[in-house]
C-alpha positions in Angstrom: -38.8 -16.4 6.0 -36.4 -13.6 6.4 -35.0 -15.1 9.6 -33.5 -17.9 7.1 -32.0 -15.4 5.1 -30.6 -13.4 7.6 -29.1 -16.7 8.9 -27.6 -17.6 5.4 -25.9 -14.3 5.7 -24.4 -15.2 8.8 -23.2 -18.6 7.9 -21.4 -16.5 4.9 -19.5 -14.0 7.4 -18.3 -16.8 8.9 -17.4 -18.5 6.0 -15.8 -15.3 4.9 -13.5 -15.1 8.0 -11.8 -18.8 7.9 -10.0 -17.4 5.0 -9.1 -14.1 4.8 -6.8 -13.6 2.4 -6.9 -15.0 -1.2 -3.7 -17.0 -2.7 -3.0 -14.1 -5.2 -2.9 -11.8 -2.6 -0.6 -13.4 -0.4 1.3 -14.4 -3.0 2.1 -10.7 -4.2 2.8 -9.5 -0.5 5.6 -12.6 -0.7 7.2 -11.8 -4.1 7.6 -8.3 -2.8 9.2 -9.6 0.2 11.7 -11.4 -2.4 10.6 -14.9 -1.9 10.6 -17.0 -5.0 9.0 -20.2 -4.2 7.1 -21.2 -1.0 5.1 -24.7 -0.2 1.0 -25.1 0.5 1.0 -25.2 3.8 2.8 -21.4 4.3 -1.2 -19.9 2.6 -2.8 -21.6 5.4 -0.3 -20.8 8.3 -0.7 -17.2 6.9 -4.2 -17.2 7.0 -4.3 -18.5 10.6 -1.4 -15.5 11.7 -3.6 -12.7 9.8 -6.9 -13.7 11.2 -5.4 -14.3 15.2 -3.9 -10.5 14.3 -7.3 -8.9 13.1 -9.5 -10.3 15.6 -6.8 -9.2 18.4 -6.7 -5.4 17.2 -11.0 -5.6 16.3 -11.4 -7.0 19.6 -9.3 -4.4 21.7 -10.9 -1.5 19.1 -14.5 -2.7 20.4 -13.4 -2.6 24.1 -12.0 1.5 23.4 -15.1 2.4 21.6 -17.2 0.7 24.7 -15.2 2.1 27.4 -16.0 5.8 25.8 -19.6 4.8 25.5 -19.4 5.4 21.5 -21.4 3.0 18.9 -19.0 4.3 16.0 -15.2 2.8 15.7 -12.8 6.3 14.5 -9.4 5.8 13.1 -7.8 7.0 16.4 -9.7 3.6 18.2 -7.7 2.0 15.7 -4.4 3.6 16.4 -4.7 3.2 20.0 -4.9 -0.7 19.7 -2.4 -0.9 17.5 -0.1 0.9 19.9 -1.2 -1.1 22.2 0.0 -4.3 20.5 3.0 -2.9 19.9 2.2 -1.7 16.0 2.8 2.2 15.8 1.7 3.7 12.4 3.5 7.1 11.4 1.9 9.5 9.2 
């Protein structure tokens, strides 16, 4: 029986991931860009740009942590990958 709940749990990450980002929240990172209106389709062509981003930096994080043989992801793994896209982060 706890197979079938661990599964559920599963199902629900990936659920979880085919949309990031709620409407509200996307909405306020536009308004702050000064966009007044924008159509449907622009939430779900964000979503798709966010997630291809994430998984890109997560998945070049977990190749740094495995080449230093380390189980825990630091904030420097981070930085490294996003340097490595082309992202530098001051501060």
């Amino acid at each position: 029986m706890n197979d079938s709940k661990s599964y559920k749990k599963n199902s629900n990450d990936t659920l979880l991931l085919k949309k990031i980002y709620q409407k509200k929240s996307l909405l306020r990172i536009i308004r702050r860009s000064g966009i007044k209106r924008i159509s449907k389709s622009v939430y779900i062509e964000l979503n798709s740009i966010i997630k291809k981003f994430l998984l890109k930096i997560i998945k070049d994080t977990l190749i740094v942590c495995i080449y230093n043989h380390r189980k825990i992801i630091t904030a420097s793994d981070i930085i490294f990958s996003l340097k490595r896209n082309g992202q530098n982060i001051y501060g």
